[in-house]
C-alpha positions in Angstrom: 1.2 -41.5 14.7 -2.4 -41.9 13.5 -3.4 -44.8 15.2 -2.1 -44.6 18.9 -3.6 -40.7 18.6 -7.2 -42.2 17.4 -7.0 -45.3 20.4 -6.0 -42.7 23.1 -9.1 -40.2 22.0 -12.0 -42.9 22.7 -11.1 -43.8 25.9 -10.2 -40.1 27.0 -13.4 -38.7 25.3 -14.6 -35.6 23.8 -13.0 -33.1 26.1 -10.0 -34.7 25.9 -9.2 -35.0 22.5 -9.3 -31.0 21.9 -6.4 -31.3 25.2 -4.8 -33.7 22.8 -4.9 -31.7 19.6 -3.5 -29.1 21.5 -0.9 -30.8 23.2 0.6 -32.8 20.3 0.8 -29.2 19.1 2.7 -28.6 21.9 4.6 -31.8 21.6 2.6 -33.5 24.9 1.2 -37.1 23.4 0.5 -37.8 27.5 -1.9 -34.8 29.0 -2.5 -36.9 31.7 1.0 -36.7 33.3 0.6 -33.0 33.2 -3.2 -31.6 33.5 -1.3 -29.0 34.5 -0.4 -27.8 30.8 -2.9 -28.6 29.2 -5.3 -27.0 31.1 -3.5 -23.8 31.1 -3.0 -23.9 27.8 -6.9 -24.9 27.0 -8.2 -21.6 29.4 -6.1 -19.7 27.5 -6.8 -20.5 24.1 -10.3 -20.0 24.7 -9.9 -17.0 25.5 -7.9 -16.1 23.1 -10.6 -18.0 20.9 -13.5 -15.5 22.2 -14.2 -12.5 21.1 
């Protein structure tokens, strides 16, 4: 589980791995087949995230 999630963060890129912290969290290893998700879920954790 460690080494598929550290090759799929260098090509996606800095951005992406927060998406796919987040996701894996939500049990989504591909953010790509649904930017849906994990942009909903990353507008609303930062907003939850400010103050």
């Amino acid at each position: 589980m460690n080494p598929p999630r550290k090759q799929a963060e260098l090509p996606m890129g800095p951005k992406n791995i927060i998406v796919l912290s987040e996701s894996e969290d939500s049990e989504v290893p591909i953010p790509t087949s649904v930017p849906e998700n994990p942009a909903d879920k990353d507008k609303e954790v930062q907003s939850t995230e400010l103050p």
